[in-house]
C-alpha positions in Angstrom: 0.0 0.0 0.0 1.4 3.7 -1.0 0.1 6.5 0.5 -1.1 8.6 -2.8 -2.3 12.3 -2.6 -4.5 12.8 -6.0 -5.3 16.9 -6.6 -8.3 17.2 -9.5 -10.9 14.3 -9.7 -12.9 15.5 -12.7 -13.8 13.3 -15.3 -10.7 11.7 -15.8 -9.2 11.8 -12.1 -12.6 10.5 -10.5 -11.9 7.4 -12.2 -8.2 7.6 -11.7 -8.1 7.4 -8.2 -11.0 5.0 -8.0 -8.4 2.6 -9.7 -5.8 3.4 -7.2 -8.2 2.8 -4.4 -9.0 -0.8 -5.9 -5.8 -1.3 -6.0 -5.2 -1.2 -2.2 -3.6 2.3 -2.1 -4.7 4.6 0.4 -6.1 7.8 -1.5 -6.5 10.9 0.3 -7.7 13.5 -2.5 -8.6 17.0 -3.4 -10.8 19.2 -6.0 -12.2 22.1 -6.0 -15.6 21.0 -6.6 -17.5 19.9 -3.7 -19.5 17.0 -5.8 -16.6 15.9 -7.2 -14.9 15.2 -4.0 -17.8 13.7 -2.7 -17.8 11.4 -5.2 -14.6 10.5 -4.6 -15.4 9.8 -0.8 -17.8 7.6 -2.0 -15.0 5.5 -4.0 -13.0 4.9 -1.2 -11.3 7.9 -1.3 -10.5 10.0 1.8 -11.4 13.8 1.1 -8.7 16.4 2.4 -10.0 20.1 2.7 -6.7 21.4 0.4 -4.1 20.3 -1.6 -1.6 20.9 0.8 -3.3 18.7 3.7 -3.9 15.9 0.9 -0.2 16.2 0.0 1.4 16.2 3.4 2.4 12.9 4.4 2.2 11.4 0.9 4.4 9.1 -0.8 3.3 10.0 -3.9 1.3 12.8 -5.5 -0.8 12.1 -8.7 -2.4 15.8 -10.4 -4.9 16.0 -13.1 -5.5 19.7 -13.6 -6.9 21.9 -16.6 -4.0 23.4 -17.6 0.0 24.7 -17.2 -1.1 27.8 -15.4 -3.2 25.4 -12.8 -0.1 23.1 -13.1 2.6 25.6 -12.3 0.5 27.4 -9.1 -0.2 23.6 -7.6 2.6 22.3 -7.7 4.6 26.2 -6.5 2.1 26.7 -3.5 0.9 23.5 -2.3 3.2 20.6 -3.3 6.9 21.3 -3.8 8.4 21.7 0.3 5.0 20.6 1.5 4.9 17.3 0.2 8.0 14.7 2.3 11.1 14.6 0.7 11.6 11.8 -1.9 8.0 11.6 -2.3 7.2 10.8 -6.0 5.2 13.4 -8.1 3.4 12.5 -11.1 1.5 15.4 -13.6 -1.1 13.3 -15.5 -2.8 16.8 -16.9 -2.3 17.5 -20.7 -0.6 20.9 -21.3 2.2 23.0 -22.7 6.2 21.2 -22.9 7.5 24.3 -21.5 5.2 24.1 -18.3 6.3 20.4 -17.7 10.1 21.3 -18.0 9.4 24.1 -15.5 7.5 22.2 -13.1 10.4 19.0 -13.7 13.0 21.6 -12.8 11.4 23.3 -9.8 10.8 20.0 -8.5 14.1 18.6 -9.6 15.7 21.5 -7.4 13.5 21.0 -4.4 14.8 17.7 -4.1 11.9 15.3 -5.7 11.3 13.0 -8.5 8.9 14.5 -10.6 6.9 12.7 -14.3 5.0 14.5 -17.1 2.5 11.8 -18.0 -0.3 12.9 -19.4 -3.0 10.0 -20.8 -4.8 9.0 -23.4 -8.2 6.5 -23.3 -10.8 9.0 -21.9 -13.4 8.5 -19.5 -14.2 5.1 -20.0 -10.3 3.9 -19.6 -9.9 5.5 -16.6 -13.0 4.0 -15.2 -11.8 1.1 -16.8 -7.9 1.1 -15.5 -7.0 1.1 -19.8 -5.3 4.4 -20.1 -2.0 4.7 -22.1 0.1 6.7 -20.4 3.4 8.9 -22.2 5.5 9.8 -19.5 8.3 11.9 -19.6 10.7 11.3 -16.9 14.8 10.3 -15.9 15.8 6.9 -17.2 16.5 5.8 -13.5 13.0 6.4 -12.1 10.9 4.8 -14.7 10.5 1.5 -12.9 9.3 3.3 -10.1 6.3 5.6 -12.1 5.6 2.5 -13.8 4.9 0.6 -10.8 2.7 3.2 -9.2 0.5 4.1 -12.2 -0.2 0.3 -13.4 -3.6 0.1 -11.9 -4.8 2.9 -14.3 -2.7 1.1 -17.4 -3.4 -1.0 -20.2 -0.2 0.4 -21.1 2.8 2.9 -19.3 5.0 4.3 -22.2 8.6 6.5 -21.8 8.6 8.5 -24.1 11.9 10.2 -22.9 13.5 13.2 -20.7 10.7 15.7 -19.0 8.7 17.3 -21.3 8.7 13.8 -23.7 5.8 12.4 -22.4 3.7 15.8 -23.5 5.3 16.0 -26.7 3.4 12.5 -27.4 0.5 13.5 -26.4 0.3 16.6 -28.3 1.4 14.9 -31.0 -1.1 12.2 -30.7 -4.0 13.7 -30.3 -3.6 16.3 -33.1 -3.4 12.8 -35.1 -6.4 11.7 -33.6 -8.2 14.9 -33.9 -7.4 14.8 -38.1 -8.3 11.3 -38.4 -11.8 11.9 -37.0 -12.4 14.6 -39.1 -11.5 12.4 -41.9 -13.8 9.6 -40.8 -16.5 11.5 -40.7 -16.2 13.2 -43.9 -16.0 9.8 -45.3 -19.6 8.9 -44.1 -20.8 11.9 -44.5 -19.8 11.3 -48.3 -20.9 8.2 -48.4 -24.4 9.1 -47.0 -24.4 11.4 -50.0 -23.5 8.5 -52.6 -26.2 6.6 -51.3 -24.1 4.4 -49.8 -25.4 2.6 -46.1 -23.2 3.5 -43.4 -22.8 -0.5 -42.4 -22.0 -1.5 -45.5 -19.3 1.5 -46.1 -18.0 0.0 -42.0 -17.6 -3.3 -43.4 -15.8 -2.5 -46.4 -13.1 0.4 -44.9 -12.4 -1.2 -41.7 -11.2 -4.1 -44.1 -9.4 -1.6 -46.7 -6.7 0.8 -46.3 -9.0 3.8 -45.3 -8.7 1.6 -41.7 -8.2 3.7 -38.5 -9.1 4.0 -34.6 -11.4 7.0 -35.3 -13.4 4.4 -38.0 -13.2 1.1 -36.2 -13.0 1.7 -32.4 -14.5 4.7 -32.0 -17.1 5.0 -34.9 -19.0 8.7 -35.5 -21.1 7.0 -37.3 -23.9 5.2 -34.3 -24.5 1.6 -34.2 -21.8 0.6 -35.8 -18.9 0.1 -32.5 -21.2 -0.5 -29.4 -18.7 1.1 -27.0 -18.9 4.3 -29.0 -20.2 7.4 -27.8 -22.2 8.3 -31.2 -24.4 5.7 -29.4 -25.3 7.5 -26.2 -26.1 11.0 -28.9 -22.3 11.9 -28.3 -22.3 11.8 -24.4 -19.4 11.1 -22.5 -16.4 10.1 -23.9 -13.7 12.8 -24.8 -14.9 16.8 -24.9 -15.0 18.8 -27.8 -13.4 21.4 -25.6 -10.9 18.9 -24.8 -9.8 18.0 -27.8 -9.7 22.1 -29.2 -7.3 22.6 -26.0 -4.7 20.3 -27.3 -5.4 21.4 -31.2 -4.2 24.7 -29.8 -1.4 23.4 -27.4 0.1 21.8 -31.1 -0.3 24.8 -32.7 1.3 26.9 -30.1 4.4 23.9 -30.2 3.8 24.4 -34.0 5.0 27.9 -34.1 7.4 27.7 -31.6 9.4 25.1 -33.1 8.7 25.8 -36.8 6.8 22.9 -37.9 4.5 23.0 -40.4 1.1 21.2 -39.5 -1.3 23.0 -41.7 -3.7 20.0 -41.8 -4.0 20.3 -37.2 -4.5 24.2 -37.8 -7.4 23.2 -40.4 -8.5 20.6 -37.4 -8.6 23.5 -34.9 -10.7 25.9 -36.8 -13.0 23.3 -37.9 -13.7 22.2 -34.0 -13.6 25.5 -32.8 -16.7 26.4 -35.0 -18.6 23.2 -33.6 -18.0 24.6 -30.0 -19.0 27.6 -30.9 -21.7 26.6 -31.4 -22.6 24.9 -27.9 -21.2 21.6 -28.4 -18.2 22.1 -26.2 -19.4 19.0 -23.7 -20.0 17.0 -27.0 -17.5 13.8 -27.8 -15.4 15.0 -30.6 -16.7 12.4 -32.5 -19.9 14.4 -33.2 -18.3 16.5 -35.9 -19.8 14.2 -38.1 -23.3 15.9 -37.1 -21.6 19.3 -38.4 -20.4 17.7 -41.6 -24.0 16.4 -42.1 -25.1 19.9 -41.3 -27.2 18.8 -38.2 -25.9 22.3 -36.6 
């Protein structure tokens, strides 16, 4: 058993720590939000009344927060020289590389062991325990992040030196992001054709037009049961979401002179749909806006 401090249960860390809990850790959390720390009582959690109580006697501290500017303040006012010395401190949040190098070197400095590893299976792998996780850490301390997030893994990646772990997930979900926009042009051309949506399934999930965004996580509903385009496009991973780390590979476009004009195309295209109050919406719903259902 590890003593584990977890700071943000929303819909990701709810299920996070849940998983920890199962897994015979003793949790003592924090949020913001009274409901959500309720709910994590409920889970076998053991609510603290701030970050700084939750993190003080804690062997390790796990944070899913909304972004680097929440990052940075935890982590300066209520984690580094509050939480014991050699405690481990994990960042599962997704946001900027240059936030997770600062943290990793204020924390480096202070004397901890400190991971970017932010995640990617969405609500249902961290109710789930599935979530892939890109961690960007030292070589040496691997072994021990690995050990302490496996009951939220299907799978614990490095993806190198601090900032790493972002990078990948940056870069992945821009992929991701593209790809749905592509399946979902697809059947919305194929609707126009005349051609069934099961029957175009069958035949591109067996062809080279094959991807996640088509065969395990269809737009299309009725097609992948597990899918949120079967539940109208509830749950699952934000709209919102997914336009915060559009923009975060934009920014690490521009800064590093890469050219991704197909992710900038992406960004515009899902900032419209949120615009126009689909924000909670799985990002799978574009397809609705490509059918113009707006």
């Amino acid at each position: 058993m590890t003593r584990i401090a977890f700071i943000g249960l929303g819909n990701m860390g709810g299920g996070m720590a849940a998983r920890l809990v199962g897994a015979g850790h003793a949790v003592t959390a924090f949020d913001l939000s009274a409901a959500a720390l309720e709910r994590a009582e409920a889970r076998g959690c053991t609510p603290a009344a701030s970050a700084r109580d939750a993190v003080a006697g804690a062997e390790a501290v796990i944070t899913m927060l909304p972004a680097g500017p929440q990052v940075r303040a935890v982590y300066a006012a209520d984690i580094l020289g509050v939480a014991p010395a050699g405690a481990l401190l994990i960042d599962g949040s997704t946001i900027d590389v240059e936030s997770a190098r600062h943290v990793a070197g204020e924390a480096a400095a202070a004397g901890y062991v400190f991971a970017d590893a932010p995640v990617s299976g969405g609500t249902a792998g961290a109710e789930a325990g599935t979530l892939a996780f890109m961690v960007g850490c030292d070589e040496a301390a691997f072994g021990r992040i690995e050990a302490l997030l496996a009951p939220m893994a299907r799978a614990v990646l490095r993806a190198g030196d601090h900032g790493a772990g972002q990078a990948a997930k940056i870069c992945n979900n821009m992929l991701l992001g593209i790809s749905m926009i592509g399946a979902c042009e697809a059947f919305a051309l194929a609707e126009r054709l005349g051609l069934e949506a099961d029957r175009f399934f069958d035949i591109a999930s067996k062809s080279s037009g094959q991807c996640w965004s088509l065969t395990s996580y269809s737009p299309w509903p009725g097609l992948v049961e597990t899918a949120p385009s079967n539940r109208d496009y509830e749950g699952g991973f934000a709209v919102a979401m997914m336009l915060k780390d559009l923009k975060l590979a934009q920014a690490a476009a521009a800064a590093s002179g890469a050219s991704t004009p197909l992710g900038g195309q992406a960004e515009a295209l899902y900032a419209l749909w949120e615009r126009q109050g689909n924000g909670g919406r799985d990002f799978s719903s574009m397809l609705q806006f490509l059918r113009g259902e707006t």
